[in-house]
C-alpha positions as CSV (number, residue, x, y, z in Angstrom):
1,X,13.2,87.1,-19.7
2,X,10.0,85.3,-19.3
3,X,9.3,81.5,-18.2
4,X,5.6,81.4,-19.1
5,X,5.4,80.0,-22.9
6,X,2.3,80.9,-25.1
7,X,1.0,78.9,-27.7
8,X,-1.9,80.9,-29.3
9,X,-4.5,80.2,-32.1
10,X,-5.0,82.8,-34.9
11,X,-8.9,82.6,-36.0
12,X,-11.4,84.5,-33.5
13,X,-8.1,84.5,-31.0
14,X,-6.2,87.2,-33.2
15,X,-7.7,87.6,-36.4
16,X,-11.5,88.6,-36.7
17,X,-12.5,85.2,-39.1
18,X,-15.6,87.2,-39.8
19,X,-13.3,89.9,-41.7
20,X,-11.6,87.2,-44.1
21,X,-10.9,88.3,-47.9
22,X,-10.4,84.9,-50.3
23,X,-9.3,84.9,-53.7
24,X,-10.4,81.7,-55.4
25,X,-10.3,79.5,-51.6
26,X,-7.3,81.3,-51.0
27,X,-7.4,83.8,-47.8
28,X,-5.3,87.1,-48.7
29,X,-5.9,89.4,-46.0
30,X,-8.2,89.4,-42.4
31,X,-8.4,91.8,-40.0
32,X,-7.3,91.8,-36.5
33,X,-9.8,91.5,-33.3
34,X,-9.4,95.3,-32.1
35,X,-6.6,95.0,-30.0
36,X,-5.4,91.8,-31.0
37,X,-2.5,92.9,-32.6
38,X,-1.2,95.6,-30.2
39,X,-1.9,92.5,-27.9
40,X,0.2,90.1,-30.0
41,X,2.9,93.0,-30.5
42,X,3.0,93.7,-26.7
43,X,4.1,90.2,-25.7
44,X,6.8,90.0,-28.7
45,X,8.2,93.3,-27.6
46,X,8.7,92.2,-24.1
47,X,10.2,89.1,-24.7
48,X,7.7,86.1,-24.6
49,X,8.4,83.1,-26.4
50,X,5.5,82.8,-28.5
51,X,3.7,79.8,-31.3
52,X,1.4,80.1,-33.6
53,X,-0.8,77.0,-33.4
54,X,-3.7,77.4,-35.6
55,X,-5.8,74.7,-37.9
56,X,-6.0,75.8,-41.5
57,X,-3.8,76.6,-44.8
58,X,-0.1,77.6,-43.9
59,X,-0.6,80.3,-47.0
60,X,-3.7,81.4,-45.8
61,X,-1.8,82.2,-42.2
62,X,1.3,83.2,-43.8
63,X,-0.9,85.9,-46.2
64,X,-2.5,87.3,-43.1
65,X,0.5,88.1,-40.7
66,X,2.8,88.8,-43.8
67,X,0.4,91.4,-44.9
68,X,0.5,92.8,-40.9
69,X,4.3,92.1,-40.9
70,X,3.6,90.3,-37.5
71,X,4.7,87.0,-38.8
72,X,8.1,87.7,-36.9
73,X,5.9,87.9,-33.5
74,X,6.3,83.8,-33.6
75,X,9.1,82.2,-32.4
76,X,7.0,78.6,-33.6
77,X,4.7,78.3,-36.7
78,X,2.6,75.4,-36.2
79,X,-0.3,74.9,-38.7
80,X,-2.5,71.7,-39.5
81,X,-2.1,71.8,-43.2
82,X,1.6,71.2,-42.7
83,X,1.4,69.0,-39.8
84,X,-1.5,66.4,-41.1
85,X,-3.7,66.7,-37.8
86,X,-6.1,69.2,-36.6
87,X,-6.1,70.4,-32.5
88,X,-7.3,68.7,-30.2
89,X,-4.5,66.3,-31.9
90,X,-1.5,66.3,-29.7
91,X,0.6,66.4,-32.7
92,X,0.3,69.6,-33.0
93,X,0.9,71.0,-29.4
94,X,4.2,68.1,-29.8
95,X,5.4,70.0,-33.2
96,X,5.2,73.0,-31.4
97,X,7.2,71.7,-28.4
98,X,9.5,70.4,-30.8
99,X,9.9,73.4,-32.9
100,X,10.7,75.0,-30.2
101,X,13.3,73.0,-28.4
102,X,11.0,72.5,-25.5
103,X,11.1,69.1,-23.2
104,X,8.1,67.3,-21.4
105,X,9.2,69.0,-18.3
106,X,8.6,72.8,-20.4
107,X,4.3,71.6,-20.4
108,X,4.1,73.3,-16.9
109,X,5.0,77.1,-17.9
110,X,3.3,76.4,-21.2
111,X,-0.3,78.1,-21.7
112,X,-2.4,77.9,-24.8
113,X,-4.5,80.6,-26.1
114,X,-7.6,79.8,-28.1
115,X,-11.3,80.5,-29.1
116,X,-12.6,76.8,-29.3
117,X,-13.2,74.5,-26.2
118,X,-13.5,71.8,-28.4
119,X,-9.9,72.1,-30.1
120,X,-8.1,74.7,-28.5
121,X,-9.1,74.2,-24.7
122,X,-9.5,70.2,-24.7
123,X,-6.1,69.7,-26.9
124,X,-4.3,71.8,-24.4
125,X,-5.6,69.8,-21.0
126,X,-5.3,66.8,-22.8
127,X,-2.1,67.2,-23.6
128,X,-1.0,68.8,-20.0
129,X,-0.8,72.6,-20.8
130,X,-2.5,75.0,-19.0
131,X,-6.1,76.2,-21.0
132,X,-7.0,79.7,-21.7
133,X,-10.2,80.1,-23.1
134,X,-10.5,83.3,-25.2
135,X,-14.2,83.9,-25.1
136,X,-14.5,86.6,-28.1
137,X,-16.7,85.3,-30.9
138,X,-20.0,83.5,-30.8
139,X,-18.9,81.2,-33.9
140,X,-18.0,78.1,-31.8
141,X,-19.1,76.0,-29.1
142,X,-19.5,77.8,-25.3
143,X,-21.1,74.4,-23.6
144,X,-18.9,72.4,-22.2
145,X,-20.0,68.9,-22.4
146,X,-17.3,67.2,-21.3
147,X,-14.7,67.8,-18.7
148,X,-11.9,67.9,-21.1
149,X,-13.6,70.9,-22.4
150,X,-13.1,72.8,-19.1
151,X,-10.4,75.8,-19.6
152,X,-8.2,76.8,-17.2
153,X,-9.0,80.6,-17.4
154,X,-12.0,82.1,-19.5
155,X,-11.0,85.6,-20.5
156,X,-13.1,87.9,-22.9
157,X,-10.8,90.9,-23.4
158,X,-7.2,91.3,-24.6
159,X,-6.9,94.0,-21.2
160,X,-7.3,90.8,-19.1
161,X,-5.9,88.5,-21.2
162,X,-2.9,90.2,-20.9
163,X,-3.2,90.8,-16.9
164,X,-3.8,87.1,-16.7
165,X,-0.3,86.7,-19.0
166,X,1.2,88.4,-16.2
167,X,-0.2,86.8,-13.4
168,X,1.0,83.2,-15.1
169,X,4.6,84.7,-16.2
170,X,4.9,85.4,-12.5
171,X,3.8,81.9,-11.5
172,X,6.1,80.2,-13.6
173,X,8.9,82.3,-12.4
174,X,8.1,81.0,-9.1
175,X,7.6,77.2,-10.0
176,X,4.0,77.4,-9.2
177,X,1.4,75.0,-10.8
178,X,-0.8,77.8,-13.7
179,X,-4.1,75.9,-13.4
């Protein structure tokens, strides 16, 4: 059993947005970062509780990890479409909680996992999670320009993403503060 709680954001986290097939505006399949979805399996297999909490199309999400059959790798489904707001909007990191049964007191063991410092990273410290910034693509924003912007942990690999998993998971156990 794990304490530490991921939340985690599909585009340029897991999926390689640069490998994205549409039909019509529609995306049917995308490929995985290399590693991402041994990553992704890894952490289902040993027990995490996991989200998906991603800005886009529920279809478009649903058509990707379908194809992959990964979708049962998340315990939460969290996406914008069906929510009404995009990240950094707390409402998504709340219907996320909520999906999951989780209390105010759950932030502290909870980490997110994204690409962007400007939705992923700043939604999670605004909302009191712990940041992980997954520094992969060179799509989005890598100033900071504003201390909301600031992650936690800047990791650029899925080997020490996963080490840094871990190290938090461990942390958690022991009631210590992840950030």
């Amino acid at each position: 059993m794990h304490d530490l709680i991921i939340f985690i954001d599909s585009g340029d986290t897991l999926i390689d947005e640069s490998t994205q097939v549409y039909e019509g505006d529609e995306i049917i399949r995308a490929e995985f970062i290399p590693g991402g979805r041994e990553f992704l399996l890894k952490l289902h297999q040993q027990g995490y509780t996991i989200a998906l909490v991603a800005d886009g199309k529920n279809q478009d999400f649903l058509n990707v990890y379908r194809e992959k059959d990964l979708k049962v790798c998340f315990d939460a489904w969290v996406v914008s479409e069906v929510v009404g707001k995009q990240k950094p909007s707390a409402v998504m990191f709340e219907a996320a909680m909520q999906a999951l049964k989780l209390t105010e007191s759950d932030k502290k063991r909870i980490v997110m996992i994204g690409n962007n410092i400007r939705k992923d990273v700043k939604g999670a410290n605004e909302f009191g999670l712990t940041s992980i910034w997954f520094d992969w693509s060179p799509r989005y924003f890598h100033t900071v320009e504003h201390p909301s912007e600031r992650s936690c942990y800047t990791v650029r690999t899925y080997d020490d993403l996963y080490a840094l998993v871990k190290e938090l998971d461990q942390k958690a156990m022991r009631g210590e503060r992840l950030c």
